[in-house]
C-alpha positions as CSV (number, residue, x, y, z in Angstrom):
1,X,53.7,29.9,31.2
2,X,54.1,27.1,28.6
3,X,56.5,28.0,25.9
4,X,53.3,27.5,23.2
5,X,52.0,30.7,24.8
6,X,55.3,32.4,24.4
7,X,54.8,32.0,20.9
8,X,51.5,33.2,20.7
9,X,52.9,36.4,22.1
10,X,55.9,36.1,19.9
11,X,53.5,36.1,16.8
12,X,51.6,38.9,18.2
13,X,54.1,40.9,18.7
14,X,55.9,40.4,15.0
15,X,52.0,41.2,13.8
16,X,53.0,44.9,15.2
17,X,56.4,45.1,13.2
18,X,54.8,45.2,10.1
19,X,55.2,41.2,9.4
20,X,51.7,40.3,7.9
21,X,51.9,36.9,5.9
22,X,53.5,33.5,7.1
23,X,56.8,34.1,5.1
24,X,57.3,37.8,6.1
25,X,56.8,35.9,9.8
26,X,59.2,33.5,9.2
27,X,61.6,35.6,7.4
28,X,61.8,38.2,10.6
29,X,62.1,34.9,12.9
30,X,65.0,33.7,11.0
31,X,67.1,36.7,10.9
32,X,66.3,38.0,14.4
33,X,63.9,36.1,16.6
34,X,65.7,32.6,16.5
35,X,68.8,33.8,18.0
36,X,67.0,33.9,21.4
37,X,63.3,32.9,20.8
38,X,62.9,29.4,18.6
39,X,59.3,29.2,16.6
40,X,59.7,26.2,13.8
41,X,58.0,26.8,10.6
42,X,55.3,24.3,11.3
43,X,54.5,26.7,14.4
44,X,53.7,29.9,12.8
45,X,50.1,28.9,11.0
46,X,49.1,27.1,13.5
47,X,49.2,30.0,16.0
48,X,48.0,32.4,13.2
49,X,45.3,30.2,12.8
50,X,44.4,30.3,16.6
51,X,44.9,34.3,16.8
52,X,42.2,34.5,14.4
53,X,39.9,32.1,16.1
54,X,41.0,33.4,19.6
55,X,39.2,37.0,17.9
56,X,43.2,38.6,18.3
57,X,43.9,39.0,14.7
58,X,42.2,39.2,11.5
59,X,42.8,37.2,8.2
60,X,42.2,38.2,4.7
61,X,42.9,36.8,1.0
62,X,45.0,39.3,-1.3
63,X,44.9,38.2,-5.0
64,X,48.7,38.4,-6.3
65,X,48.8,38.3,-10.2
66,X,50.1,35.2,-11.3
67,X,50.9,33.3,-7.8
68,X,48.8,32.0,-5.1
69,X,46.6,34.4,-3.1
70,X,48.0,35.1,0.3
71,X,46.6,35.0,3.6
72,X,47.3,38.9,5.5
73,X,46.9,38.9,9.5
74,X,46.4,42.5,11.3
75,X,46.0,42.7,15.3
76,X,43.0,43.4,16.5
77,X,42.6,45.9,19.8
78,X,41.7,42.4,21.8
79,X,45.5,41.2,20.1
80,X,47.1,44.7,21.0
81,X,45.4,44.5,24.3
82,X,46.6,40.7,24.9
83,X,50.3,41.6,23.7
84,X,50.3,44.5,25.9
85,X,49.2,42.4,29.4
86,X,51.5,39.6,28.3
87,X,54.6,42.4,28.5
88,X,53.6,43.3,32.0
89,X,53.3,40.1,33.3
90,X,56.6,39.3,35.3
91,X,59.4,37.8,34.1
92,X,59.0,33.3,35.4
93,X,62.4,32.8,35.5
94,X,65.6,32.4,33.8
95,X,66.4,29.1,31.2
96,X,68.2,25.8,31.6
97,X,70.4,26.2,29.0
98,X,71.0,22.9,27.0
99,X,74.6,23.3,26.0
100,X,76.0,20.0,24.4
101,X,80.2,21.2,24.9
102,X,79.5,21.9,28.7
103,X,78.0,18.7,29.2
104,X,80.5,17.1,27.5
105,X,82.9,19.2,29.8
106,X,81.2,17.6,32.7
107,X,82.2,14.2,31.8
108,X,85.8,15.2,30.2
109,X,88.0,13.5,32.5
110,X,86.9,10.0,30.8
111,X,89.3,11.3,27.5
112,X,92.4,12.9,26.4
113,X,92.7,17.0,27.3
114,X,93.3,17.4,23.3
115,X,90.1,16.0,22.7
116,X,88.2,18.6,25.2
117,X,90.2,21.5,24.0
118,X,89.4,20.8,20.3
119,X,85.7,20.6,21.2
120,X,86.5,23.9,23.0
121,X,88.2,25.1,20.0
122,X,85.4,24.2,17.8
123,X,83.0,25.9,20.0
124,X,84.8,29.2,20.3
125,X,84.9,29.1,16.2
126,X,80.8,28.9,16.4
127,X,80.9,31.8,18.7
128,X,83.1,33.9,16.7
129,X,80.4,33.2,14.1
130,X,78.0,34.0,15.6
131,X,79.5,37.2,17.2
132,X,80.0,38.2,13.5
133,X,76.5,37.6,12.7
134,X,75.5,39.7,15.8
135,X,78.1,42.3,14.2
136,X,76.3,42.3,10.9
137,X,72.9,42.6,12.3
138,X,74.0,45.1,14.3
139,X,75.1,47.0,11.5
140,X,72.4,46.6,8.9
141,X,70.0,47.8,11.7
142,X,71.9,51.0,12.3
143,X,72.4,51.6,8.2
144,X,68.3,50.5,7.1
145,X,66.0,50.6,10.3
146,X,67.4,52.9,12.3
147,X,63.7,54.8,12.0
148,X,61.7,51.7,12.9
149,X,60.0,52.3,16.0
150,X,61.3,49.5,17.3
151,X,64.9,49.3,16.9
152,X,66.0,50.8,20.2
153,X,64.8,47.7,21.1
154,X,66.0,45.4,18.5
155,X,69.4,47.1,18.9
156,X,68.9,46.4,23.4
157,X,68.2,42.7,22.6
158,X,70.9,42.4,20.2
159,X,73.5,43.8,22.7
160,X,72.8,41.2,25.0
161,X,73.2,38.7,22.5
162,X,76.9,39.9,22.0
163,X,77.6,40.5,25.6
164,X,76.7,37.0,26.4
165,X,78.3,35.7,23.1
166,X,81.6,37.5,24.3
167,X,81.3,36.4,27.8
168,X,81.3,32.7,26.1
169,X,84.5,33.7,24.2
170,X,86.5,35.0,26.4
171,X,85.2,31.7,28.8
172,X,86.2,29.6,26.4
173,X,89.9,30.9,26.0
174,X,90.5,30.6,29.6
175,X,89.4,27.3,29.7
176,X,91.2,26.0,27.3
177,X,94.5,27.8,28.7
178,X,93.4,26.0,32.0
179,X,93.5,22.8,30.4
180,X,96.8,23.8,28.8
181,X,98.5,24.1,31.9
């Protein structure tokens, strides 16, 4: 399955989180989805576009005073029923990773061991960040949408983002004491 079709389903399924305009879309992407799931900006009317067309959601123009009327999308039964076969489809397979500091690792005996271990270093800071932002998530879920009926399974996926995140830590301090050696 083509990773266009993935984010059909990815739209579909925010449509059920109570996301209904572009930005709300966009705003959920960027503080959840794109840690595991990238959708660009110029991807998300588009495939709203083709929901509606495809009869899998509905659109409709809200008056706001004083700003721009905005477009709402709702799932329709065919869009609950779509989302719903998509999730029990099997998973294809697990992604290539594209990792620019383990390709570079690859190739590392063409320059100096400081050099390797700084990019090492540098990477590990990244990870830490983004361990923290995990952290934060984490703990914004458990304080504000603890009720959602989705946030067992927010809380799930975000798990395995740190778990993986802290496998990549704890990789990257060996490594580097490896290369110290």
């Amino acid at each position: 399955m083509a990773k266009e079709t993935h984010t059909k389903y990815a739209i579909l399924g925010l449509l059920t989180t109570g996301c209904h305009t572009g930005y709300s879309i966009k705003q959920m992407i960027d503080g959840s989805l794109n840690h595991f799931w990238k959708i660009s900006y110029g991807q998300i009317y588009p495939t709203l576009k083709n929901l509606v067309d495809e009869g899998l959601a509905t659109v409709k123009d809200t008056t706001q005073d004083g700003k721009p009327d905005k477009k709402e999308y709702h799932l329709t039964q065919d869009g609950h029923r779509a989302l719903q076969s998509w999730l029990q489809l099997p998973i294809n397979g697990i992604p290539t990773e594209k990792n620019e500091l383990l390709l570079k690792l690859f190739f590392s005996r063409h320059q100096n061991k400081d050099i390797t271990i700084n990019h090492i270093d540098q990477y590990l800071e990244k990870l830490q960040e983004r361990y923290n932002t995990y952290d934060s998530i984490e703990q914004m879920i458990i304080e504000n949408l603890l009720d959602k009926a989705d946030a067992q399974f927010w809380l799930m996926t975000l798990d395995y983002g740190k778990r993986t995140t802290q496998a990549a830590i704890e990789w990257c301090k060996d490594t580097t004491k490896k290369l110290s050696e």
